[in-house]
N, C-alpha and C positions, 0 to 999 in steps of 0.2 A: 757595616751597613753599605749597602751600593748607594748610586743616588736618589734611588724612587723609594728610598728608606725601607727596601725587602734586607732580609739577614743575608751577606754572602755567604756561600757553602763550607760546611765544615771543613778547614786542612789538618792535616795530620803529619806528623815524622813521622817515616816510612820505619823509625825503632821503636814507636810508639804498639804493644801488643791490642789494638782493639778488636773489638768483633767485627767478622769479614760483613756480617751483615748490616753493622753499620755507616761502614766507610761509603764516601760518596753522597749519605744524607745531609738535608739540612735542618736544622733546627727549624720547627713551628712558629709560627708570627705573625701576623697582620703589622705592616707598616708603622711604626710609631712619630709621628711627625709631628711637628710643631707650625700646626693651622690653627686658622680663627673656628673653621668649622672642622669634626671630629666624626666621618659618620658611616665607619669603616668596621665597628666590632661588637655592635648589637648592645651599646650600653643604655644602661635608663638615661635620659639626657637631663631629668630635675634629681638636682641634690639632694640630702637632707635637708631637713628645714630645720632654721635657729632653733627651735624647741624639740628636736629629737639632735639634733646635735648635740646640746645640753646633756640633756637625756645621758647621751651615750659618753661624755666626758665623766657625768658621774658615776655611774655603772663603772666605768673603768678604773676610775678614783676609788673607790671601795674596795676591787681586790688588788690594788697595787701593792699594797703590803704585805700580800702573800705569795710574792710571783717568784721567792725564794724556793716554793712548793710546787712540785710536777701538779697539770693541771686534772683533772678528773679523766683518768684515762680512755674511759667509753662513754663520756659526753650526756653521763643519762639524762640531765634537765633540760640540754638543751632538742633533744631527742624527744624525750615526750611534750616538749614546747611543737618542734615539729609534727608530730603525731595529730596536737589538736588544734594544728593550722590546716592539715592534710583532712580532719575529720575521715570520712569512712570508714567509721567504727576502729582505726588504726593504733596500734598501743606502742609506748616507748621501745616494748621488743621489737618491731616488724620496720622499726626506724635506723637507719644506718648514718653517721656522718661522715664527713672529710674536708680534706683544703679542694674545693671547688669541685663539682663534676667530673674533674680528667681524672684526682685520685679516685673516687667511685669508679668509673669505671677501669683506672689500673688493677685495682684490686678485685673486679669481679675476675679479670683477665689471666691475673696470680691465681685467683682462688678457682678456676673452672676449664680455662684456657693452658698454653704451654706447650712445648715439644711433643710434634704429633697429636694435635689435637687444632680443629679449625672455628672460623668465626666466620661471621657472613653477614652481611650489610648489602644496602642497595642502592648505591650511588648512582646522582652526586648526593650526597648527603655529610655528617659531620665530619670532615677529614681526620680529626684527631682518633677515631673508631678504627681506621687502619694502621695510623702511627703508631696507637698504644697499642694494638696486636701483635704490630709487626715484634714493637720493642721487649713483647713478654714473648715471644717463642714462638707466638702463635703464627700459625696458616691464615691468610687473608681469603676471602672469596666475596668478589663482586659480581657479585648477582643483577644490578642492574634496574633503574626507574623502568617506567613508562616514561612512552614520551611525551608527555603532561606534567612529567614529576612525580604522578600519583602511581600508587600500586596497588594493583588490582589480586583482590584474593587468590584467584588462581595462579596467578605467574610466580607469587610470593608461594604458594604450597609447593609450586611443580620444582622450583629451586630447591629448595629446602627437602624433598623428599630423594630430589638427584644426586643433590651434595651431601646430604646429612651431617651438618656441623655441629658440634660442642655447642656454640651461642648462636642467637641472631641477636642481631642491632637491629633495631627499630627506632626508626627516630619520626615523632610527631609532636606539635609542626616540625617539619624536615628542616635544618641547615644546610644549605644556602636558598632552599628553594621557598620555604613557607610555610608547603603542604600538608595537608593532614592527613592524619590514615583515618578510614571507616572502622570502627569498633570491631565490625566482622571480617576486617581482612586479619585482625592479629588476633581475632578470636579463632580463625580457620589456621593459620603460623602456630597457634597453643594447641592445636589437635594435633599436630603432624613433628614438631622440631623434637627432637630427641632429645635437646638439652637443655640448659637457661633460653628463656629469651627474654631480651631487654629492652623496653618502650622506655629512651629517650626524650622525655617531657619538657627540657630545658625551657620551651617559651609555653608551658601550657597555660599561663594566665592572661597571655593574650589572646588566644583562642576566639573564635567567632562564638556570640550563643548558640549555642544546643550542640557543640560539639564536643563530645565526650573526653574523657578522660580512662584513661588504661586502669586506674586505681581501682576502679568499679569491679575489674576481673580480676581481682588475687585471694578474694575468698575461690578455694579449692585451685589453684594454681599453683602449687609452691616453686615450681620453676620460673615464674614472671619474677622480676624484677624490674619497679620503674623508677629513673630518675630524675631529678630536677634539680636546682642550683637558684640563690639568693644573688647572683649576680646579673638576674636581667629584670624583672619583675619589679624585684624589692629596692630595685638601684643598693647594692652591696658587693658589688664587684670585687670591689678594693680590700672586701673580708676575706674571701675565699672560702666560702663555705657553699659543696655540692652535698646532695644527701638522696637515699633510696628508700623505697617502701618495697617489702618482701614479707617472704613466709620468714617466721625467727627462726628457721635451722639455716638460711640463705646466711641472715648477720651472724650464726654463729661460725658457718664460714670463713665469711670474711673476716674476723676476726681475727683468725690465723693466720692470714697473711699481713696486717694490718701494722704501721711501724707505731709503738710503745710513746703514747704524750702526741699522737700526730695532729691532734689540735689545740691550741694552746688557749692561755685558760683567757686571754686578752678576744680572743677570736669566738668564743663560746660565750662570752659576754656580750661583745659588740651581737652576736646572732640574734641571742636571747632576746636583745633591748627590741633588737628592727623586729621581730615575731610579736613583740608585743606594741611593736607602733606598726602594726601591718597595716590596718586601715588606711593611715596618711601616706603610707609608703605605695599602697596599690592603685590610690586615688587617682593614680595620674594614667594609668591603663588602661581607664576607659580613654580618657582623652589620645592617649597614642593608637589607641585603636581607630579612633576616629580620622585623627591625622595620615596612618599607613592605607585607610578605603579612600580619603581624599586623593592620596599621592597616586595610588594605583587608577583613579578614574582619572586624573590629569596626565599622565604617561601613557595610558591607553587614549586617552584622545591626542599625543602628540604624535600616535601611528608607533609604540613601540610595541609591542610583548611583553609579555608580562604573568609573570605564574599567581596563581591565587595565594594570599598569605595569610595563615592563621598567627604569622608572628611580629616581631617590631622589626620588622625589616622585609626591603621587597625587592628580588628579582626581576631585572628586565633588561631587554637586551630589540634586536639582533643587531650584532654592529661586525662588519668586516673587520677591522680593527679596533678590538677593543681597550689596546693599551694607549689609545690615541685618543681615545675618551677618555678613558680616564685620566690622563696625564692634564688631558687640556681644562677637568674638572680641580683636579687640582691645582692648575696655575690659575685658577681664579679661587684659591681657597680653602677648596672643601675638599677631605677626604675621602673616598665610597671605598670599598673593597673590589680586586681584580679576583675573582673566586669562583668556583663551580663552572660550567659548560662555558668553552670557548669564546663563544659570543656575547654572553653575559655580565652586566654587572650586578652588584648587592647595594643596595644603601641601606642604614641602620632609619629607621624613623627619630627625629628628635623634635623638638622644637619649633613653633610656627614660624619665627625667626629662623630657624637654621634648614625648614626645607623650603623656605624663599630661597634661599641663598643658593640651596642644589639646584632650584629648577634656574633659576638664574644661569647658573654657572653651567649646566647642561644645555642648554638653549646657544648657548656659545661657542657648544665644544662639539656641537654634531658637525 
């Protein structure tokens, strides 16, 4: 770790055989540091509560006695527990799981991407969409926001008809920025992409009302793929469970690329439990929603910028120096994330206690 707790860059012996395409990377990371405030990585900031804690001690106390046993290899109950969380008529087949969103989309990347075959994103958006392209073979292509964040149908077709990639990445709400796409910008991206394309949903339960969701377009799409993860919504980070909705010949794809037992039978438990305590566990979504339109109308009256967020986290900036904000935010405490456009920072939304503490510590640090 350097000081400002980032990972320093991978070294290598020069007799070390690795791929040329990797040397010089660094390993993925958001800062992990030891503050009073944490608010750097888009987590749910309320625990479980004693009663689904419980919950989930016993659930796990029931199959302990058989973890001598490889666990259900394609996850079907907790698959169609997913299915009728997702509703939209959705079945256990059109359900995919994994250890968190990154294997999802490594495996779309194995299964669709690869040597001479390209992907295409619109950054800044989820950085880890070009990392795990790069790392499976694949050609990258950044194609490029608006300068709002937002992407406008057209610009999104005129790419994609130019480039004609294997995948697009679609991400709404967008990481780092918030944003969300219009149902008809990726409904005009489904006319035109020659190959998969994948809406990125990871914060769609934070969403504003009446903003859609991608789900609604995969009857007659078999090329869409959308995905989501139990690590922001459902506060379950710490499980690692990502998972997709698609046509069933997508999951029978991915299948074949898929590694044999990749979810274990402790983590399909722990998922199962939080799906059926979802209620308690989304309870607090409205209130962070609340809290992330407060923080965005008091940043926008302190004269910052500020992108519009459908997610639990909010973009704002412009700072000539922005590692000088930040730094000076966290010597009073709090962590935010240094991420996305130059001038920008991110903060996670948490706690009414803990974004006293930001604005506090921001107020300090301009």
């Amino acid at each position: 770790m350097t000081k400002n707790g980032e990972q320093a860059g991978a070294t290598f012996s020069t007799d070390l055989p690795i791929r040329d395409d990797l040397r010089g990377r660094e390993p993925y990371g958001a800062p992990q540091l030891d503050v009073p405030v944490r608010l750097n990585t888009n987590e749910n900031p309320y625990p479980p509560s004693p009663r689904l804690v419980d919950a989930l001690s016993r659930a796990v106390a029931e199959i302990a006695g058989g973890l001598n046993r490889y666990p259900d290899r394609d996850a079907l109950e907790l698959r169609k527990d997913l299915a009728d969380y997702l509703g939209n008529g959705l079945t256990a087949r059109q359900l995919w799981a994994a250890n968190g969103s990154n294997e999802i989309i490594q495996q779309i990347l194995q299964a669709f991407g690869g040597s001479g075959r390209t992907a295409l994103g619109f950054e800044p958006s989820y950085s880890m969409h070009p990392i795990i392209t790069a790392v499976s073979g694949t050609g990258w292509i950044n194609a490029h926001r608006d300068e709002d964040f937002g992407l406008e149908a057209a610009r999104a077709v005129a790419a994609i008809e130019e480039h004609r990639p294997d995948i697009v990445f679609l991400t709404s709400p967008n990481n780092p920025t918030g944003t969300a796409l219009r149902l008809e910008a990726i409904e005009a991206v489904l006319r035109v992409a020659p190959g998969m394309v994948v809406v990125d949903e990871a914060y769609a339960e934070f969403r504003r009302e009446g903003t859609p969701s991608a789900l609604s377009l995969l009857p007659g799409n078999p090329r869409l793929i959308v995905t989501r993860t139990m690590s922001k919504a459902f506060a379950m980070a710490g499980t690692r469970v990502g998972y997709l909705a698609a046509d069933p010949s997508v999951v029978d794809a991915l299948q074949l690329v898929r590694l044999p037992y990749h979810l274990s039978a402790v983590t399909q438990t722990v998922a199962r439990t939080a799906i059926a305590y979802r209620d308690e566990l989304l309870g607090a979504v409205e209130a962070l929603r609340a809290e992330r339109d407060g923080l965005v109308g008091w940043l926008r009256g302190e004269g910052l910028e500020v992108a519009d967020s459908d997610a639990n986290f909010v973009l704002f900036g412009r700072f000539t120096d922005r590692r000088r904000v930040w730094q000076g935010i966290l010597d009073h405490g709090v962590l935010i994330r240094e991420v996305g456009p130059p001038e920008w920072l991110r903060v996670s939304v948490g706690t009414p206690e803990e974004m006293a503490a930001f604005r506090a510590a921001l107020k300090e640090s301009r």
